[in-house]
Each structure stands twice: as structure tokens, then as C-alpha cells.
C-alpha positions as CSV (number, residue, x, y, z in Angstrom):
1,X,0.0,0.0,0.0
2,X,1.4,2.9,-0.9
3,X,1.7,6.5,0.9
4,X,-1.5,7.7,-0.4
5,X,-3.6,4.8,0.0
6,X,-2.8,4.8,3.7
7,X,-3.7,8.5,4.1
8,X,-6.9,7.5,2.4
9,X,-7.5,4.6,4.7
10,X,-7.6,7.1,7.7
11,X,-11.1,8.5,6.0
12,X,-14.0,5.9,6.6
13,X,-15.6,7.4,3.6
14,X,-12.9,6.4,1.7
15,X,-12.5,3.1,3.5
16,X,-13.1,-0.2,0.9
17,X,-12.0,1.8,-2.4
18,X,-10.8,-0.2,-5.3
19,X,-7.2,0.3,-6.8
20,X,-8.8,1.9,-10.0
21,X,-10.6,4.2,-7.8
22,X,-7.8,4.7,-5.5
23,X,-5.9,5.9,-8.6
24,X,-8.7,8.0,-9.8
25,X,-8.6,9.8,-6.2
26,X,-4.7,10.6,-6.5
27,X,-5.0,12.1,-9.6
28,X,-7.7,14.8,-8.6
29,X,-7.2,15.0,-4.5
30,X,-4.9,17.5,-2.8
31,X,-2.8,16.9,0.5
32,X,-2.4,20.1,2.0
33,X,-1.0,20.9,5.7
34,X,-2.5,23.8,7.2
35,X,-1.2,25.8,10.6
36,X,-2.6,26.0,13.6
37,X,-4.5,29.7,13.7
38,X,-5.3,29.7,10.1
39,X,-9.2,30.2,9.0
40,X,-9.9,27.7,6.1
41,X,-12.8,29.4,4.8
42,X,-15.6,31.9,6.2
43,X,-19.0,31.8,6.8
44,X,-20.7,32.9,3.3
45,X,-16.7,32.3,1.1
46,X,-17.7,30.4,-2.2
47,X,-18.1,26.1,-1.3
48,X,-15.6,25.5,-3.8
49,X,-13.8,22.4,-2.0
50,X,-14.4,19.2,-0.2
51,X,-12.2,18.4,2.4
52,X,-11.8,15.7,4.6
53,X,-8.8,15.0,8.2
54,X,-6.3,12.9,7.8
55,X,-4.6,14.2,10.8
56,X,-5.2,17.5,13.1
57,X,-8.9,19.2,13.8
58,X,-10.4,21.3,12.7
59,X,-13.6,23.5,14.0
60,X,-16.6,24.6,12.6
61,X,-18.1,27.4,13.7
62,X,-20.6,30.6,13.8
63,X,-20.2,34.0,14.7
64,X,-23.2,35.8,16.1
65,X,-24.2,39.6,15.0
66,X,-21.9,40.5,18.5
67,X,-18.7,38.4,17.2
68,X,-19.8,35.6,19.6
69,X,-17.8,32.6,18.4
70,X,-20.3,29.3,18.8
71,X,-18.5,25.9,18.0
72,X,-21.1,23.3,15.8
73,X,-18.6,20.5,15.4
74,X,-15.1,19.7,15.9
75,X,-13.7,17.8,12.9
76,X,-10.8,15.0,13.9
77,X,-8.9,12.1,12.0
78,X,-11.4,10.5,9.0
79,X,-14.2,13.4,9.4
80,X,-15.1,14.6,6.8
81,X,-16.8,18.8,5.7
82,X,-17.8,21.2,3.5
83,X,-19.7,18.7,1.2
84,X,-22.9,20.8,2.4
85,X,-22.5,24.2,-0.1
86,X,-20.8,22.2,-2.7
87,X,-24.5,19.7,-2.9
88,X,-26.7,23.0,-2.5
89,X,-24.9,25.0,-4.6
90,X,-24.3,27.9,-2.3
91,X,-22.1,29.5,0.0
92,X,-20.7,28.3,3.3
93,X,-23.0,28.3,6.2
94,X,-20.1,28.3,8.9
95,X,-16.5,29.3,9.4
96,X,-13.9,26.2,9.7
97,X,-10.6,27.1,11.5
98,X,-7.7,24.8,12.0
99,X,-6.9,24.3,15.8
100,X,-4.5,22.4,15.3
101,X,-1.5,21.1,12.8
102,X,-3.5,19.6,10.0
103,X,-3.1,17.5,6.7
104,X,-6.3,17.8,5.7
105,X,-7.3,15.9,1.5
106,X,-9.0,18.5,-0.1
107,X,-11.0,17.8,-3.7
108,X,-12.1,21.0,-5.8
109,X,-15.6,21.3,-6.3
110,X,-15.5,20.1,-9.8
111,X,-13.6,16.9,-8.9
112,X,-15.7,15.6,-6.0
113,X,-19.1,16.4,-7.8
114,X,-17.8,13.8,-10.8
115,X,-16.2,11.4,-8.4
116,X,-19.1,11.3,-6.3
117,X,-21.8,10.6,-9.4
118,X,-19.1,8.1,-10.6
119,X,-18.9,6.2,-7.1
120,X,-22.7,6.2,-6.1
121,X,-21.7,4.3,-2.7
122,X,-19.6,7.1,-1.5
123,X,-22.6,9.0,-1.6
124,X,-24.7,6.3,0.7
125,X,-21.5,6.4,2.8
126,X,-22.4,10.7,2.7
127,X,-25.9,10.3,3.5
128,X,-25.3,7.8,6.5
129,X,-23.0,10.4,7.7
130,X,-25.2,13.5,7.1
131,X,-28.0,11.8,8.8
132,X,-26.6,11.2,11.6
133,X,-24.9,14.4,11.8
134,X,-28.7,15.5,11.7
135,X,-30.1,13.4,14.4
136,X,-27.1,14.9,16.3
137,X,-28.3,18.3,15.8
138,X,-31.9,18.2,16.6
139,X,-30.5,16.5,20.0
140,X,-28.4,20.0,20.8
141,X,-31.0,22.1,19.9
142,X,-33.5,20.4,21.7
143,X,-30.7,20.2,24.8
144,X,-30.2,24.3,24.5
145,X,-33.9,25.0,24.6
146,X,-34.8,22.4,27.2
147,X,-31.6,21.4,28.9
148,X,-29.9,23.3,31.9
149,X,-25.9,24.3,31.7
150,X,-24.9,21.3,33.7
151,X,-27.3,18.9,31.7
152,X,-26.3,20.5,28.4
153,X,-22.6,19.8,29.4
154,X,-23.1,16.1,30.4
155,X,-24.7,14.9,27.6
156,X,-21.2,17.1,25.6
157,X,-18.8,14.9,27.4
158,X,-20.1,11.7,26.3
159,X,-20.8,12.6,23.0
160,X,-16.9,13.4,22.9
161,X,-15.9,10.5,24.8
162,X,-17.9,8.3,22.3
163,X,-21.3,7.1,24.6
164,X,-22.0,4.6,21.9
165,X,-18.9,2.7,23.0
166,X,-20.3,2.6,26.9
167,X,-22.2,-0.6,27.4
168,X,-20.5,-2.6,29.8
169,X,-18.0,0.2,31.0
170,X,-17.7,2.1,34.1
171,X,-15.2,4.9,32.3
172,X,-14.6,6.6,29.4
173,X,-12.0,8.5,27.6
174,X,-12.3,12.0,26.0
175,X,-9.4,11.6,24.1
176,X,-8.9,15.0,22.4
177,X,-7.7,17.6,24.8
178,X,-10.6,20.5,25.0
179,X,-10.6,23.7,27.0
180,X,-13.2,25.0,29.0
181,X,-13.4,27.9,26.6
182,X,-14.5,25.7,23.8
183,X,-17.1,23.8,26.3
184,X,-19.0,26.6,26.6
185,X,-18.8,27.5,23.2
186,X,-20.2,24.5,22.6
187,X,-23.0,24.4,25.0
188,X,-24.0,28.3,25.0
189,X,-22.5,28.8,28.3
190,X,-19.6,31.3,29.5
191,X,-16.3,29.7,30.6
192,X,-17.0,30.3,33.8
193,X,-19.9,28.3,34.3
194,X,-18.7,25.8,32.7
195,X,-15.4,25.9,35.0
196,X,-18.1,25.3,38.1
197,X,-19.5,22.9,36.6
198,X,-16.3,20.6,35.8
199,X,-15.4,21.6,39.7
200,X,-18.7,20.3,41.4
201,X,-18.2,16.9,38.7
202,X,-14.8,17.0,39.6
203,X,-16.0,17.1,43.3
204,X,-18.7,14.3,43.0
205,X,-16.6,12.1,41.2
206,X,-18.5,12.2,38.1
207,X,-15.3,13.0,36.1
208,X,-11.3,13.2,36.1
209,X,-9.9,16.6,34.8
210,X,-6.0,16.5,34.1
211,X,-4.3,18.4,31.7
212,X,-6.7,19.9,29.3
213,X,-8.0,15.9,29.3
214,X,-11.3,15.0,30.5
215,X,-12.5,11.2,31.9
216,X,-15.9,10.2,32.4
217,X,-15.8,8.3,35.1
218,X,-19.0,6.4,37.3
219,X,-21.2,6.2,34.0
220,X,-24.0,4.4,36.0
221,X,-24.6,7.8,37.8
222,X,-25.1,10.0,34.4
């Protein structure tokens, strides 16, 4: 396997690709490395690209009217974005900013629309994706409108530390390191409520907090 078939391999979407296809995807994909700091694109820039992590993150985000930052997702190794412009033929909907060192593939808008029509299973893979993504979504909002601070914030920390994954375990492991700057952005919450809140779970045993690292600990008392 060669260098560029392993760097696909990291991308689910691109998991099970024949060679022909493989080869196809060489030709017309881009590996780019991007700095922390740098802003990939902006809220309402052209969706001219598809772009997916092979290593780094990545987050997406909105700024309000008051230049309130709000984080929507944080993109990691084999997620991929920016598929959602390219389909509706319109501009970005959020800003994407690298958090960290990236190598992020990157198609041009041209080259994923004709690889995706010629490979109809990548776009099943999409839609899988997409809907869940969805599902995911009408569970925050309903969490903001409904949910308190400390109930918005649970259910964050096991949606990072992978909840699906929790039958039969007592602990789990949040494996990116987060601050409690971008927990509140996340749950519509200032940093310091949110630095109370991982105290009194701190406190209660509910969770370990070392380092910028966050464990879930006692899962049958979430």
C-alpha cells in the first residue's frame, strides 16, 4: 500500500476503495497541511472544495451579529466537511478554523461532484453520515432550549468520549484535549460556568480533569 492509499485509509468514507478508484482519487485530491490559527474558509466564502482530516482538527463554527464565536462540530482524523455548499450549490454556512497542525485531503468542487456521481456508494456512505450528523443536531437544539448548563454539558462529554462505546463500562476516555473555553462554546454557556460545573463533577466524582484531558468516570450515575 502505498503513501496515499494509507492517508486514504484514515477516511471511513474512503475506507473499501478499489485500486482503479484509489488511482482515480490521486490524480484529482490534494494533501495540504494547514497551521494552527489559520481560517480555512468563512462563513458565506464560495463552497468551492471538499475536504476531509487525515490528521489535526479542525472546527466549525458561527459568529453571532456580536462576534460571539459558537462551535457546531469539531472535525478530527477520518471526518469529513464542507460537502454541504458544494450539494446545495451555495455558500458556506459556517466558518472552519484549524486548531491544530492539520493534513487535511482536499478535492475542488469540480472533482468531487464527478467522483461522487461516478462512485454512487460514496454517496450512501455521505448520506449515512449526514444523517446522523442530523439526528445529532436536533438533539443540541433540543438540549439548549430544554436542557440546563450542567445537563447541556453532560450529555457534551459523552458525545466526545464516544457514549456509543459505553455498554458494559464504568469509564470513558475523551481523548482530544478541550478547554473550557471551547465547552462553553459549545454548550451556549460562559467559561466560567462551565469551569463550576467541571469543579462540582470534579467534586462528585462524576469525572477526572487533568491536563486539558477530561475522563468520564461512574457512567451508571449520568
Amino acid at each position: 500500500m502505498n503513501l496515499m492509499s494509507q492517508l486514504f485509509a484514515q477516511v471511513p468514507l474512503f475506507a473499501g476503495l478499489s485500486k482503479e478508484q484509489q488511482l482515480i482519487l490521486e490524480e484529482i485530491a490534494a494533501i495540504k497541511t494547514y497551521s494552527a490559527g489559520e481560517t480555512l474558509f468563512w462563513e458565506a466564502d464560495p463552497a468551492d472544495a471538499f475536504y476531509a482530516v487525515l490528521a489535526g482538527e479542525v472546527k466549525i463554527v458561527k459568529l453571532t451579529s456580536e462576534g460571539k464565536e459558537i462551535i457546531l462540530e469539531m472535525m478530527v482524523k477520518g471526518d469529513f466537511f464542507g460537502e454541504m455548499g458544494i450539494f446545495e450549490e451555495k455558500t458556506r454556512s459556517a466558518t472552519a478554523v484549524i486548531t491544530r497542525k492539520s493534513k487535511l485531503l482536499v478535492l475542488e468542487r469540480g472533482d468531487f461532484i464527478r467522483f461522487i456521481k461516478n462512485n454512487p456508494e460514496l454517496a450512501l456512505k455521505m448520506i449515512i453520515e449526514l444523517s446522523h450528523r442530523l439526528r445529532q443536531a436536533n438533539q443540541e437544539i433540543e438540549g439548549l432550549a430544554f436542557s440546563d448548563a450542567e445537563t447541556r454539558l453532560k450529555r457534551l462529554l459523552l458525545r466526545l468520549a464516544g457514549e456509543v462505546s459505553a455498554k458494559g463500562r464504568t469509564e470513558l476516555v475523551i481523548k482530544r484535549t478541550i478547554t473550557h473555553q471551547e465547552l462553553a462554546k459549545f454548550i451556549g454557556a460562559s467559561r466560567e460556568t462551565v469551569t463550576r460545573l467541571i469543579n462540582k463533577m470534579t467534586a462528585s466524582g462524576l469525572i477526572e480533569s487533568t491536563g486539558g484531558k477530561i475522563n468520564v468516570k461512574n457512567l451508571a450515575r449520568w
